[in-house]
LUMKOLDO-70421 format. One line per field, with one value per atom (N, C-alpha, C): residue number from 1; z, x, y. Coordinates in Angstrom, 1 decimal. Layout:
// LUMKOLDO-70421
n <- (NUM  ...)
c3 <- (Z  ...)
c1 <- (X  ...)
c2 <- (Y  ...)
***
This chain:
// LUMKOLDO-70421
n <- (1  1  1  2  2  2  3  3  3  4  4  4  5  5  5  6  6  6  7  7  7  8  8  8  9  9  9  10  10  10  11  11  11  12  12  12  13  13  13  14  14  14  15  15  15  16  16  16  17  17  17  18  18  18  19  19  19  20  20  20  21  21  21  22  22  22  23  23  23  24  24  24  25  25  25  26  26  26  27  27  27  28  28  28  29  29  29  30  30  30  31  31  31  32  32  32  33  33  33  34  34  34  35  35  35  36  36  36  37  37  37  38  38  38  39  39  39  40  40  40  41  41  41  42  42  42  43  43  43  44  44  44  45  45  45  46  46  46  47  47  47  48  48  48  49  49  49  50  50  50  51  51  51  52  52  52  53  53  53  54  54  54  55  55  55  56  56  56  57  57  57  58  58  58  59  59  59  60  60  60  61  61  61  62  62  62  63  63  63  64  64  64  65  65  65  66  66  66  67  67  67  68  68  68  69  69  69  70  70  70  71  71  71  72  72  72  73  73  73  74  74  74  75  75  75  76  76  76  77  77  77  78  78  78  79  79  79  80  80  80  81  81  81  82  82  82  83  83  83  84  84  84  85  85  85  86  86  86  87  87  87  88  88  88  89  89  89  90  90  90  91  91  91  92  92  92  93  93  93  94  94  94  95  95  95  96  96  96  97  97  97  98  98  98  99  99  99  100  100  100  101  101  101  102  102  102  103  103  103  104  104  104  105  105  105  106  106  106  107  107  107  108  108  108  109  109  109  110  110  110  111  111  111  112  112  112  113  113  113  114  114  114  115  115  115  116  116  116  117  117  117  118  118  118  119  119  119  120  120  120  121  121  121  122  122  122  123  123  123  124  124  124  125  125  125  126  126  126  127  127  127  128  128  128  129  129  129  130  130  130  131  131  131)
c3 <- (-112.5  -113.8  -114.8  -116.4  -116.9  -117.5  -118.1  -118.6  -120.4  -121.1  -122.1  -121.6  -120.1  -119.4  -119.1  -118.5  -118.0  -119.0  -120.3  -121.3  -121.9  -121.8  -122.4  -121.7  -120.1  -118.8  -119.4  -119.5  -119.4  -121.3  -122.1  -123.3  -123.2  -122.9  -122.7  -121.5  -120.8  -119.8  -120.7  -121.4  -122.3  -123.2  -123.7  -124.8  -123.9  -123.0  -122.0  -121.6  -121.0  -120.9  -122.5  -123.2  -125.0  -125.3  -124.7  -125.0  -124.2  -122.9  -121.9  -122.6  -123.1  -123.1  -124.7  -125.1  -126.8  -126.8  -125.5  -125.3  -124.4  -123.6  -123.5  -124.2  -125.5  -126.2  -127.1  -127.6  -128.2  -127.6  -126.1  -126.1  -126.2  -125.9  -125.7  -127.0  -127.8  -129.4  -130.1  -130.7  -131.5  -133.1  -133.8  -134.9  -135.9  -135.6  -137.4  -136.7  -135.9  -136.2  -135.9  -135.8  -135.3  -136.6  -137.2  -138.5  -137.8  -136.7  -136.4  -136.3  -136.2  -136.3  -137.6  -138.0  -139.0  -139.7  -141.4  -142.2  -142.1  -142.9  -143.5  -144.7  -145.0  -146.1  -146.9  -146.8  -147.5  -148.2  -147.6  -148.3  -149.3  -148.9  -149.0  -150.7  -150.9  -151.6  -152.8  -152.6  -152.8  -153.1  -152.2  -152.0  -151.5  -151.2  -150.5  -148.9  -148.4  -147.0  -146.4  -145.4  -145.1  -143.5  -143.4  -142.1  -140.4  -140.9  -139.2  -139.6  -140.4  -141.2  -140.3  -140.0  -138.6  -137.2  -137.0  -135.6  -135.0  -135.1  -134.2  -133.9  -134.5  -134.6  -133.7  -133.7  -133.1  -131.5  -131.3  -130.2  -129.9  -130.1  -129.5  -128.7  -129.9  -129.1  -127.9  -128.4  -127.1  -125.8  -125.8  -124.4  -124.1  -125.5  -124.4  -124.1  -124.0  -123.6  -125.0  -126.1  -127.4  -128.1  -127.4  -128.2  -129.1  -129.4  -130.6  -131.7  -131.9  -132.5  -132.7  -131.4  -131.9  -132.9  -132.5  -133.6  -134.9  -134.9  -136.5  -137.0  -136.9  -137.3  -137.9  -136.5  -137.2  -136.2  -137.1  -136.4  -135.8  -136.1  -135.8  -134.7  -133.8  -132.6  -131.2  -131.1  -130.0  -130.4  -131.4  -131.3  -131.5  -132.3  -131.8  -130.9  -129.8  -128.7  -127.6  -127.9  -127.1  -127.4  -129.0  -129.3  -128.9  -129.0  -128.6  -126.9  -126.0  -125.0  -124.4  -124.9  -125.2  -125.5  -126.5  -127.2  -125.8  -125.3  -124.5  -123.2  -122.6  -121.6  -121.7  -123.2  -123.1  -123.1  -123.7  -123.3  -122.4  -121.4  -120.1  -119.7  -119.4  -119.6  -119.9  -120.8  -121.6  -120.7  -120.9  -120.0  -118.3  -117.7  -116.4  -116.0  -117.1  -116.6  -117.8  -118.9  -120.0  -120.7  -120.6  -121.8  -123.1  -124.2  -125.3  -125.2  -126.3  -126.7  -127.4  -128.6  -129.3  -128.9  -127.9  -128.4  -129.1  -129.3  -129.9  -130.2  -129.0  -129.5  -130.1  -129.3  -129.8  -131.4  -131.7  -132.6  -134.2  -133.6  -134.6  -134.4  -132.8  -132.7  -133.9  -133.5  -134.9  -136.3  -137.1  -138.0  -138.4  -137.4  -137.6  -138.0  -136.6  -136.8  -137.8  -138.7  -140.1  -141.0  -141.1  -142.2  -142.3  -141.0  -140.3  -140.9  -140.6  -141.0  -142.6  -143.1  -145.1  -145.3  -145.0  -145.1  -145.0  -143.3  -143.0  -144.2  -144.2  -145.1  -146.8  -147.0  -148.5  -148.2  -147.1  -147.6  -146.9  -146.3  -146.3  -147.2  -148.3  -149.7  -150.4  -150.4  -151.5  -152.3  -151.2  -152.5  -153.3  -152.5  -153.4  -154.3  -154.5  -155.7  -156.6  -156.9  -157.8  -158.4  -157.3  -158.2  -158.5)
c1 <- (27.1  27.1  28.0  27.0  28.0  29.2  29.9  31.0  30.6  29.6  29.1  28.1  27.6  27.0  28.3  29.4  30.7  30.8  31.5  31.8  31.2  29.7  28.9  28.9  29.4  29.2  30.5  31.7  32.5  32.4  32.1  32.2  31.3  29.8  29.5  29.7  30.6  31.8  32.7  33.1  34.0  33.3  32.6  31.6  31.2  31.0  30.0  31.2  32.5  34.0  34.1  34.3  34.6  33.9  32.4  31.3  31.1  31.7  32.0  33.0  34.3  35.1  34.9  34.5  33.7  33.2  32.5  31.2  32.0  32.8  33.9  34.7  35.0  36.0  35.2  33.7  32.9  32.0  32.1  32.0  32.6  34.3  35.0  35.7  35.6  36.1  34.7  34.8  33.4  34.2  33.1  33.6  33.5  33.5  32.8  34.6  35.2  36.4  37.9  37.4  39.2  38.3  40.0  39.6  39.9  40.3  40.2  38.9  37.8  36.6  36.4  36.3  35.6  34.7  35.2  34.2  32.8  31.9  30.9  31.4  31.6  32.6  31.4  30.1  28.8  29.1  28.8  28.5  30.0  30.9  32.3  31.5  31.5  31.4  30.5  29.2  27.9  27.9  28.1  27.5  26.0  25.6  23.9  24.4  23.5  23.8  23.2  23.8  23.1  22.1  21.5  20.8  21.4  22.8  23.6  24.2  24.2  25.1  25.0  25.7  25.6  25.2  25.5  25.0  26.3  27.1  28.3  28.2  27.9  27.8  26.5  25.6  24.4  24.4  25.5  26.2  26.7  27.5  27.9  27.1  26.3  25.9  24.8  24.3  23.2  24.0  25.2  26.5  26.4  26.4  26.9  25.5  24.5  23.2  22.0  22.9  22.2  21.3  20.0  19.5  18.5  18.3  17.8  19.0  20.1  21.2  21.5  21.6  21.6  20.4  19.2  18.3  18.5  18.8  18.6  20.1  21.1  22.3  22.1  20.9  20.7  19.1  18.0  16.8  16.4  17.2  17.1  18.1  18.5  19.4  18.8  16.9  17.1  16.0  15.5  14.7  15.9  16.4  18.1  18.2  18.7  19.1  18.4  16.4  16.1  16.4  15.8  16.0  16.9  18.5  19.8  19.6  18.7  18.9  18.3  17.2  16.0  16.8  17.4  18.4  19.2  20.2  20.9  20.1  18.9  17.9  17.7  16.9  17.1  17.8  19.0  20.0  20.6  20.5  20.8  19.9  18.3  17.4  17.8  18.0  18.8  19.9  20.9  21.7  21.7  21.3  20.3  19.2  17.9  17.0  16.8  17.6  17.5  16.0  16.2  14.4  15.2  13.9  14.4  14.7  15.7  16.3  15.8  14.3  13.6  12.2  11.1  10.0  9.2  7.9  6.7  6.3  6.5  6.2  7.7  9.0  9.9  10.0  9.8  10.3  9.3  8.0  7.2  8.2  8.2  8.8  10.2  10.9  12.2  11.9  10.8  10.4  10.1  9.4  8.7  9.9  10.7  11.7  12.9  12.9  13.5  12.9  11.7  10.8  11.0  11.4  11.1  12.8  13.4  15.3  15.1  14.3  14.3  14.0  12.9  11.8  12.4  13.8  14.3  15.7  15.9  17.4  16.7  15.8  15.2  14.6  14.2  13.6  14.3  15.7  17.1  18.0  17.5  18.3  17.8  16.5  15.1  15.6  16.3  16.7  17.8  18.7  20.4  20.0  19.0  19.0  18.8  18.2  17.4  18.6  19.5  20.1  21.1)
c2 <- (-15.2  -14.5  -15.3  -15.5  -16.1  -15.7  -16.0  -15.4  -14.1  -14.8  -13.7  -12.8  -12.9  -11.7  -10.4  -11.2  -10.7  -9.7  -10.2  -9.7  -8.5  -8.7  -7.7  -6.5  -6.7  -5.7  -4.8  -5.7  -5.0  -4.2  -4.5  -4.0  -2.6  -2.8  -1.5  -0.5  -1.1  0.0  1.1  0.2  0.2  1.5  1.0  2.1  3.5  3.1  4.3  4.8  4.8  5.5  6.0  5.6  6.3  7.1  6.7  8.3  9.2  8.9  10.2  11.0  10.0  11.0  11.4  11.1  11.5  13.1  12.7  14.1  15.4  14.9  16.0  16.8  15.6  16.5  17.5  16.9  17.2  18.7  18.7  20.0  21.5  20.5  21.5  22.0  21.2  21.5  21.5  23.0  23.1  22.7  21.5  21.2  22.1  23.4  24.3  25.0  24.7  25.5  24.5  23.4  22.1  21.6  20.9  19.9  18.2  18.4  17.2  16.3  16.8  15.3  14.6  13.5  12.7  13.4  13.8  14.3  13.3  13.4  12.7  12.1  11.1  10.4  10.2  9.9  9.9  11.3  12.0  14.0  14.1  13.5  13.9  13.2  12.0  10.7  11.4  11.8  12.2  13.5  14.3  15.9  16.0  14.5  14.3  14.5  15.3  15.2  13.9  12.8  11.6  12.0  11.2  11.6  12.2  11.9  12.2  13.4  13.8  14.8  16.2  16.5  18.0  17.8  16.2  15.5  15.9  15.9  16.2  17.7  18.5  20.0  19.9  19.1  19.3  19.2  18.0  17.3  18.2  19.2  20.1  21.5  22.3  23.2  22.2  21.1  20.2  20.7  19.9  19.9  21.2  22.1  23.6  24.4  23.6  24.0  25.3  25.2  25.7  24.8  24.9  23.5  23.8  25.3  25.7  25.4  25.7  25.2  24.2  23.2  21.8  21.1  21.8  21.2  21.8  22.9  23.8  22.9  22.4  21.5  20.1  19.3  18.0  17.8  17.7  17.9  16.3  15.2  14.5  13.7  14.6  14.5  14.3  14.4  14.2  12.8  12.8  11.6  10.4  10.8  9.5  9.4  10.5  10.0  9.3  9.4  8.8  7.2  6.9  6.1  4.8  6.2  5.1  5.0  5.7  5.4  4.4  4.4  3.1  1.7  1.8  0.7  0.4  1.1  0.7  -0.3  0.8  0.1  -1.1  -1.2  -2.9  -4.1  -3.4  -4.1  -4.6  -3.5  -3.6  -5.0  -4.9  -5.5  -7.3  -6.5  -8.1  -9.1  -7.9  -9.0  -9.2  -8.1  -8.4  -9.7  -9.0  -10.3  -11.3  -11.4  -11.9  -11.8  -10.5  -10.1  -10.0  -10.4  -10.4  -8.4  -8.0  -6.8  -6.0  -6.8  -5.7  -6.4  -5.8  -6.5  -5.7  -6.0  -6.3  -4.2  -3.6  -2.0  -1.7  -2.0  -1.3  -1.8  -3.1  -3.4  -2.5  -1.9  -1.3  0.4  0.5  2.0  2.0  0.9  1.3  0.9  0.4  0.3  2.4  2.5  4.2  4.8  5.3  5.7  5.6  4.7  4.1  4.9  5.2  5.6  6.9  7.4  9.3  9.4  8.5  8.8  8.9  8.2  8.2  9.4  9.4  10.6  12.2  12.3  13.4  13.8  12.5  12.3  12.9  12.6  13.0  14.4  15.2  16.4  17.1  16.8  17.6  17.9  17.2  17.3  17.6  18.0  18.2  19.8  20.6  21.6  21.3  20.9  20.6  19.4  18.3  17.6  18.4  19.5  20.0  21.4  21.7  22.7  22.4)
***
């Protein structure tokens, strides 16, 4: 194995330990009541809510098994997640059997998925532009 195969092993070790322990603190602290999580510096910025906007809140009740909740917070939480799971796979992929990282469906599938994030991000804000 070469040495930027090495590297990439250990980096998303790295990532996958910071989102375990991400997702633990994340269930055990609900963010509608600790001020310690990262506002939305977009919404803060704006007053537009941006497409991730109640993803952590969504992340939470997901973990604590409310997934009517987690969707009503951020409706775009589980098609991300497959998305980013997808993303990871091929990566894996990648540095395993060295396949290219986006091909020919994925690369239409995250075109779609770009258009569905505009699309969700504009008609989550469709009443608050207007008043």
């Amino acid at each position: 194995m070469n040495k930027k195969k090495r590297n990439s092993i250990i980096f998303i070790s790295i990532l996958a330990i910071i989102a375990c322990i991400g997702a633990i603190i994340v269930k055990k602290y609900n963010p509608e009541e600790h001020s310690f999580f990262i506002p939305c510096i977009f919404y803060k910025l704006t007053g537009i809510k941006c497409a991730g906007c109640g993803m952590t809140r969504a992340i939470h009740n997901l973990l604590n098994g409310r997934i009517k909740e987690a969707i009503w917070y951020n409706l775009m939480l589980l098609p991300s997640a497959v998305i980013f799971s997808y993303s990871t796979y091929r990566y894996l992929r990648y540095i395993i059997k060295d396949e290219p990282i986006v091909n020919k469906p994925f690369d239409i599938i995250l075109k779609i998925f770009l258009v569905v994030i505009i699309i969700f991000m504009i008609a989550r804000n469709m009443t608050t532009l207007f008043y």
